[in-house]
C-alpha positions in Angstrom: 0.0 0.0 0.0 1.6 3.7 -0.8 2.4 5.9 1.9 -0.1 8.5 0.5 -3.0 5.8 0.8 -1.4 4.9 4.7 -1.2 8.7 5.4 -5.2 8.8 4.5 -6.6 6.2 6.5 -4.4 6.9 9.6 -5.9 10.7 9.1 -9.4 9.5 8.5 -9.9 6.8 11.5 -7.9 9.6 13.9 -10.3 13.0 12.6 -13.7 10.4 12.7 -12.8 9.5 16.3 -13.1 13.3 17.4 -15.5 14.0 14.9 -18.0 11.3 15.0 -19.2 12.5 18.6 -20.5 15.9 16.9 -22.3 14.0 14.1 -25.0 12.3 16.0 -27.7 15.0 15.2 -26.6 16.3 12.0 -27.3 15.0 8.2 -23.3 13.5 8.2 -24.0 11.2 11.2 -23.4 8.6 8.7 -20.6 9.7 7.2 -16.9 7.9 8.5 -15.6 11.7 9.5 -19.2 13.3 11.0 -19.9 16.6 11.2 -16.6 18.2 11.5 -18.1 19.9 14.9 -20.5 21.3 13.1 -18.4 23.1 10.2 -19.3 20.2 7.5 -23.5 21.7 7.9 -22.0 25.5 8.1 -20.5 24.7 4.5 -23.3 23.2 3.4 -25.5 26.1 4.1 -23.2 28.1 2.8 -23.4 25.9 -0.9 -20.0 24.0 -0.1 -20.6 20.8 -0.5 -17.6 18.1 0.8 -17.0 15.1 -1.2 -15.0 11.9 0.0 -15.3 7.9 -0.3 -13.0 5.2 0.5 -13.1 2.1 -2.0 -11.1 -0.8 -1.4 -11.6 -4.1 -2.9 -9.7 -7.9 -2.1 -9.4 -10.1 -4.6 -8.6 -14.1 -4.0 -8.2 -17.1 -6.3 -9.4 -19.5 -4.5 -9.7 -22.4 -7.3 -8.7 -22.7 -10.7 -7.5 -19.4 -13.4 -4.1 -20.2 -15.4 -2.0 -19.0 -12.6 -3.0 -21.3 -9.3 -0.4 -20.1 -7.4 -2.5 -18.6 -4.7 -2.5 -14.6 -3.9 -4.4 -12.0 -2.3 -4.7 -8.7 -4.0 -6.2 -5.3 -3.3 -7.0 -2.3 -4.8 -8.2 0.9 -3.7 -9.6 4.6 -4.4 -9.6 7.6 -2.5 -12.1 10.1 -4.0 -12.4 13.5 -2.4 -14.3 16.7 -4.0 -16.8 19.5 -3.9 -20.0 20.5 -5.3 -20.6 23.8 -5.5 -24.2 25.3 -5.1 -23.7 28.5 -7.4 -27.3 29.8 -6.3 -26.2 30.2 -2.8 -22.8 31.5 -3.6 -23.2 33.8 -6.8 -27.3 34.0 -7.0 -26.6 31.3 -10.2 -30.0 29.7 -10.4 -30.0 25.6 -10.5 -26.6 25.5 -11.3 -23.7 24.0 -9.6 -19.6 23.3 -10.0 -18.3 19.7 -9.1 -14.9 19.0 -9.0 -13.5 15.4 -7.8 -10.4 14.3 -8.0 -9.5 10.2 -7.2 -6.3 8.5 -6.5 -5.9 5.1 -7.6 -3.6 2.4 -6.2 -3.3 -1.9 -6.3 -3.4 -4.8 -8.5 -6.3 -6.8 -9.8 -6.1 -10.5 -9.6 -7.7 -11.2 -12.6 -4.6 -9.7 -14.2 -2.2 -11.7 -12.4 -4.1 -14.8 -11.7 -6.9 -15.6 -14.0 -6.1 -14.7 -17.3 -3.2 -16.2 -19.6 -0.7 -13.0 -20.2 -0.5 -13.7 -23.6 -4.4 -13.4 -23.8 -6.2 -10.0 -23.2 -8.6 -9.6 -20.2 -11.8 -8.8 -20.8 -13.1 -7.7 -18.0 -11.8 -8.3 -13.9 -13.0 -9.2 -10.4 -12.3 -6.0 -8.6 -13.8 -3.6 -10.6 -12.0 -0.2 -8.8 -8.5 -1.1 -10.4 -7.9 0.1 -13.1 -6.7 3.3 -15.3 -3.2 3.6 -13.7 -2.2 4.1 -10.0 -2.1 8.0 -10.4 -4.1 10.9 -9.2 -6.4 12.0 -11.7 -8.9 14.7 -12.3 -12.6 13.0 -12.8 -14.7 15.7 -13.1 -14.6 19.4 -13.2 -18.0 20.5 -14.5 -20.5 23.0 -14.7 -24.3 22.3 -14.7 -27.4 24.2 -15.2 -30.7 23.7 -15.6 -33.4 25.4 -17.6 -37.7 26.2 -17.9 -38.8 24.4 -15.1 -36.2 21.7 -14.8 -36.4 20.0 -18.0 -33.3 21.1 -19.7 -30.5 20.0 -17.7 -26.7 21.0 -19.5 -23.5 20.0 -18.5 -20.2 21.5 -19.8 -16.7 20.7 -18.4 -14.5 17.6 -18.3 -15.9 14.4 -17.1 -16.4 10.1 -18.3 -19.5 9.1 -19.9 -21.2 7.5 -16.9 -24.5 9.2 -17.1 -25.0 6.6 -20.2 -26.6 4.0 -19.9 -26.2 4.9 -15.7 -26.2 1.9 -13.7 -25.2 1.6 -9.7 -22.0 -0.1 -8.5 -22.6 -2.1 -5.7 -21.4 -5.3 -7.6 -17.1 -5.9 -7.3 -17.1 -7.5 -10.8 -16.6 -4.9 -13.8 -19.7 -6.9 -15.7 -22.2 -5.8 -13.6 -21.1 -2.3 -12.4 -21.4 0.6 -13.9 -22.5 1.4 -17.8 -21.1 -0.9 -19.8 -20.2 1.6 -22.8 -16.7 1.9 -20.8 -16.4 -1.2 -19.9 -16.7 -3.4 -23.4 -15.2 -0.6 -25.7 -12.5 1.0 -23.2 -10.0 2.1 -25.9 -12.5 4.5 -26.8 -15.3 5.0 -24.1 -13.7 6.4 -21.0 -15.5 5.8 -17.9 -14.9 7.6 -14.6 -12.0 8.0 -13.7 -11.0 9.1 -16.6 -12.2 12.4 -17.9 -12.2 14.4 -21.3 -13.6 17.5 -22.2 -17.2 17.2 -23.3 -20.8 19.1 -23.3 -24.5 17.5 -22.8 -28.0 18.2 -22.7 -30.8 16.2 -21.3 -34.5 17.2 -22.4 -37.5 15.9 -20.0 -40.1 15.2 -22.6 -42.7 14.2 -19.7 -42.9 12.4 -16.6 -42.0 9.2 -18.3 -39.5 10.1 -21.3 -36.0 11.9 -21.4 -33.6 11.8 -24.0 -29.9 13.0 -23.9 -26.8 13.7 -26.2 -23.3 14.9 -26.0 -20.3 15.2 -27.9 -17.2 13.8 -26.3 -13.7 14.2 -26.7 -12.2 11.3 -28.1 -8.0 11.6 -26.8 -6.4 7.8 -26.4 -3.4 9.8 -24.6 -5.7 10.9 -21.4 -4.9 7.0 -20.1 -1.6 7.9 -19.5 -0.7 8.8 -16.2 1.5 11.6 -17.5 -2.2 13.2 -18.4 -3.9 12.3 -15.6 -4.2 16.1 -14.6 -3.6 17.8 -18.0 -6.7 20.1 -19.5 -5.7 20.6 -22.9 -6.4 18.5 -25.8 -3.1 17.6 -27.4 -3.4 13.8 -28.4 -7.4 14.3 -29.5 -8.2 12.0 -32.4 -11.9 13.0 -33.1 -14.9 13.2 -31.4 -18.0 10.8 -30.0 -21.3 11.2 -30.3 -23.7 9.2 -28.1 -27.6 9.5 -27.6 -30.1 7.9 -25.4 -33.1 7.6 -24.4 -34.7 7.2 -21.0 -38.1 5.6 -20.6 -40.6 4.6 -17.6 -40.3 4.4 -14.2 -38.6 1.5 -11.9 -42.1 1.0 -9.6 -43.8 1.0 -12.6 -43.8 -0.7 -15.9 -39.9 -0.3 -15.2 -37.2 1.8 -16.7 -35.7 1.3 -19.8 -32.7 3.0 -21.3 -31.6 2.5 -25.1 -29.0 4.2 -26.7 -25.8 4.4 -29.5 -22.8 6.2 -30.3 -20.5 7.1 -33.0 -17.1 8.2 -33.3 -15.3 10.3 -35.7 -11.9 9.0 -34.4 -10.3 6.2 -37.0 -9.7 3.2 -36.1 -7.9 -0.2 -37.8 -10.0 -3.2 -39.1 -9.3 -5.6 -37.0 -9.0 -8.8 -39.4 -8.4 -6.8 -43.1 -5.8 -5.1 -44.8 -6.0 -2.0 -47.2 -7.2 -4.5 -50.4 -9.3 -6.5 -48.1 -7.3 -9.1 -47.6 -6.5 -10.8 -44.4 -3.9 -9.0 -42.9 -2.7 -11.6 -41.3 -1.9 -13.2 -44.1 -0.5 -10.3 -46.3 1.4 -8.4 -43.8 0.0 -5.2 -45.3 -1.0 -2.1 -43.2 -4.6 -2.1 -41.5 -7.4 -1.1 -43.3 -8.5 2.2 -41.6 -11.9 2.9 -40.6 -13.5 6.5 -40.2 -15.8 6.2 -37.5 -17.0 3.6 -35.0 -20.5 2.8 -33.6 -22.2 0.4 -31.2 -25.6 0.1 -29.0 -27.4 -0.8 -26.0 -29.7 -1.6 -23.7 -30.8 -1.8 -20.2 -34.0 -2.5 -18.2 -34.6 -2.5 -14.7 -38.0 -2.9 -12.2 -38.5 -3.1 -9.2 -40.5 -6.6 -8.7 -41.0 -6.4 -5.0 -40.7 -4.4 -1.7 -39.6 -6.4 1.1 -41.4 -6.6 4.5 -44.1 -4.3 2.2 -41.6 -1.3 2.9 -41.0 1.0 -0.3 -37.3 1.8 1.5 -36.8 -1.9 0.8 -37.3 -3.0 -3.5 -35.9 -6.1 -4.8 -35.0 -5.3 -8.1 -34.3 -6.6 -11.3 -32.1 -5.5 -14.1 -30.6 -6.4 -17.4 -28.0 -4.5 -19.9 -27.0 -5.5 -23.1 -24.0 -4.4 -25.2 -22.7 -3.9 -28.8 -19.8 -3.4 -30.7 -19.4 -2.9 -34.7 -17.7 -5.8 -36.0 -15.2 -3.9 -38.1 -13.1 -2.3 -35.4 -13.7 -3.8 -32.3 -12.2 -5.8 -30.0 -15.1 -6.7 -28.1 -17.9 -7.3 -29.8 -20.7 -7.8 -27.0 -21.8 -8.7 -23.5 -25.3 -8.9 -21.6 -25.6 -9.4 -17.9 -28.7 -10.0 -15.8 -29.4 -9.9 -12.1 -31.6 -8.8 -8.8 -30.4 -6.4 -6.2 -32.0 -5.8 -2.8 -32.5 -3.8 -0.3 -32.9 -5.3 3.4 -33.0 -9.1 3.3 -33.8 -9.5 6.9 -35.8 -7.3 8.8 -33.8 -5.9 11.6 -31.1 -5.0 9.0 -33.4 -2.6 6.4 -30.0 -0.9 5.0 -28.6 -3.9 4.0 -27.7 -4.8 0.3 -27.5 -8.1 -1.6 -27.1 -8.9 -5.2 -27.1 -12.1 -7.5 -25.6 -11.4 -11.2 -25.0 -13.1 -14.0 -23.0 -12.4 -17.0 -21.1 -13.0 -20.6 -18.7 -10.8 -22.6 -18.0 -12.4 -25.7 -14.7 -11.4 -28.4 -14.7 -10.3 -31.6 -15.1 -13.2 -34.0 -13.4 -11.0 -36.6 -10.8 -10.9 -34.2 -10.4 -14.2 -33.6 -10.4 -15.3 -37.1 -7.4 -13.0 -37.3 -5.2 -14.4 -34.1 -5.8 -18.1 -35.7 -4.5 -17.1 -38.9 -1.4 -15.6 -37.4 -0.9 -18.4 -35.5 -1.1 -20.4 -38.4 1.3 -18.0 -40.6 4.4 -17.5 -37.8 3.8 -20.8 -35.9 3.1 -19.2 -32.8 0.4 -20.1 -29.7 -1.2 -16.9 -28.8 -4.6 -17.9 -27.2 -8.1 -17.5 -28.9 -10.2 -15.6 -27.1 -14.0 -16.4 -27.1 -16.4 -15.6 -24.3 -15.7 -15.0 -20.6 -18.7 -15.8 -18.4 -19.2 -14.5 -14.9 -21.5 -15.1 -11.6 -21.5 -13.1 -8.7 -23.1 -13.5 -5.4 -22.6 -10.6 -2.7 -23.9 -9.5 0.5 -23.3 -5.6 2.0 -23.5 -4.8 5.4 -24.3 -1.2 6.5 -22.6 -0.4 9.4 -24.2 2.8 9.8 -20.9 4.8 10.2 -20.4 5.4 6.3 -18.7 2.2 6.8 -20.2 -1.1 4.0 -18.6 -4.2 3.8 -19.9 -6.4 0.8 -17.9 -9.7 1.1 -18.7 -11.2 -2.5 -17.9 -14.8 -4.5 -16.9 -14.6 -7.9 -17.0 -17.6 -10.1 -15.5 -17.0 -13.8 -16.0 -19.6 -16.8 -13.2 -19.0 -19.2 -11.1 -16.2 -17.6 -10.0 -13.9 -20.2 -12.4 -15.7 -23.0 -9.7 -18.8 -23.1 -11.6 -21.9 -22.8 -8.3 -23.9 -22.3 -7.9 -21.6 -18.7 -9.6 -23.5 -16.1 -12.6 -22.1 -14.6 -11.7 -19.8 -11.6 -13.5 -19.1 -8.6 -12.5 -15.8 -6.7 -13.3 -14.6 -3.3 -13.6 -10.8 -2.7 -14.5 -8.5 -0.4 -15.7 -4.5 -1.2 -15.2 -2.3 1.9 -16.8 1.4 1.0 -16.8 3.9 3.5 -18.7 8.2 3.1 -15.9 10.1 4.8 
């Protein structure tokens, strides 16, 4: 663990001691670090709002992936901020200025247990790693919105989350978050990672919103060199998602279905310039102009436990996408139920049950096999990687979750010859 990472924690647990005492009567009583004596509200009032979470996330291979040498990994995220109510502070109306920043440390076990290192990885068991160990700058945005609250516009730097926006209280990539980022990560950058960008959502009615953007599309703001940089040396084009939001989760449900499509070339991944298999030929890529792909995502809540509306057992789906030509990935789908307060003298409580595939280019794979054939060589053939994922979250109603979880992955990395895995994890959140 880095000393900056050390240097937090010890800070955190020794402020939240003195601080907790304070919090018992305030809106931060469950927040890790409480009140502040009062000063957290005083902001507040005042339109400063703090920002802070503690992720941190074990990983274990407990049977099975191509490395069985046992290990133990962690990784972690330290995100602080503020949210800035521009009404209170410069008479702004309905508009506000976040800012986050995140630091990222650790290693996932997927990467050094599960999957064959000649392979890729297609998706991992600890879904905070990721995007370099580096302090990056995740949002810094300015929001307003307009006639009654039904135009909503958002300028600044920030990941394309809001698409296709879906929770994260699952620790396997599949099931947490939108999966634009996840399935077509050279191109679709997810928090942390932020680019420059501007969007607009329209409330048609109660039931119906649609929303747009226009992103930057710079490969170079992965590199932890960039992880603070604001200008947009490296850009390669532009992407242009839209989607549209439908329904309500207590009702007939919600759905969400949506596309993008970016300006930025990009390399066929099986064909040459004269459409030939480059493989074969040895001749430069053929280049494509843009890139596109689609999805979709339903969720409803079926039930309320113990007839309590603070308690909904719902059910979700997403389904993902990718062109054919220029894509490494070509789609996934996951489906699963999370709830809220299993038993009844625990009503903050969380549990999910997920299941999942993300399945390889076959484009690509057609590619790798004739390379192999050509130079003799034994690079693996990807396919499908299929995941489950059991977890239980305990609220301990200090800003403090701990959601031990059991991972069990068919085909790590999409390799059918890498024995099935099972991995045992454990997410520990805490609201400072």
């Amino acid at each position: 663990m880095s000393q900056l990472v050390k240097k937090t924690l010890l800070f955190t647990m020794l402020f939240s001691t003195s601080c907790f005492l304070y919090a018992q009567n305030s809106e931060y009583e469950n927040n890790l670090t409480g009140d502040w004596n009062g000063h957290r509200t005083k902001l507040n009032n005042s339109g400063i709002e703090v920002i802070g979470n503690y992720m941190h996330e074990f990983g274990y291979n407990l049977n099975g992936g191509f490395n069985k040498d046992k290990k133990l990994e962690y990784a972690n995220e330290i995100l602080i901020g503020t949210d800035l109510d521009l009404d209170k502070i410069l008479s702004i109306p309905n508009a506000n200025l976040k800012i986050i920043l995140t630091n990222r440390n650790g290693k996932d076990i997927t990467r050094t247990r599960l999957i064959d290192p000649e392979g890729g990885q297609l998706t991992s068991a600890q879904e905070v790693w990721g995007r370099g160990s580096v302090t990056r700058l995740a949002e810094l945005s300015y929001r307003q919105k307009f006639i009654d609250n039904s135009i909503d516009l958002r300028i600044g730097r920030f990941g394309f989350g809001e698409f296709g926006e879906f929770s994260c209280e699952f620790q396997n990539l599949l099931f947490c978050g939108n999966t634009s980022g996840s399935n077509t990560g050279s191109l679709i950058y997810n928090f942390p990672v932020s680019q420059w960008a501007a969007q607009v959502k329209y409330k048609l009615n109660d039931s119906v919103t649609v929303q747009t953007a226009i992103f930057e599309q710079n490969p170079s703001l992965q590199e932890n060199d960039n992880a603070l940089r604001l200008n947009t040396k490296g850009s390669k084009g532009v992407i242009l998602p839209i989607e549209f939001i439908v329904g309500k989760l207590d009702q007939q449900g919600l759905f969400r279905f949506g596309g993008y499509y970016s300006t930025a070339k990009a390399e066929d991944v099986y064909l040459d310039i004269n459409n030939s298999p480059k493989a074969l030929t040895k001749v430069d890529s053929k280049e494509h102009n843009q890139r596109y792909g689609y999805w979709g995502m339903y969720q409803k809540n079926i039930s309320y436990l113990f007839n309590d509306p603070q308690r909904p057992l719902q059910l979700f789906t997403q389904l993902h996408y990718n062109d054919k030509n220029a894509s490494y990935i070509n789609n996934s789908i996951n489906l699963g139920v999370l709830g809220h307060g299993l038993f009844e003298s625990r009503p903050n409580d969380i549990f999910g049950l997920a299941f999942g595939r993300i399945g390889v280019n076959s484009n690509y794979q057609k590619n790798i096999k004739l390379q192999n054939e050509v130079a003799q060589t034994t690079i693996p053939i990807q396919n499908y990687e299929a995941s489950t994922e059991l977890f239980y979250g305990l609220n301990l109603n200090n800003g403090i979750i701990l959601r031990p979880n059991i991972q069990y992955i068919k085909n790590p990395g999409g390799v059918k010859k890498t024995e099935d895995a099972v991995v045992l994890g454990l997410k520990i959140s805490a609201r400072l």
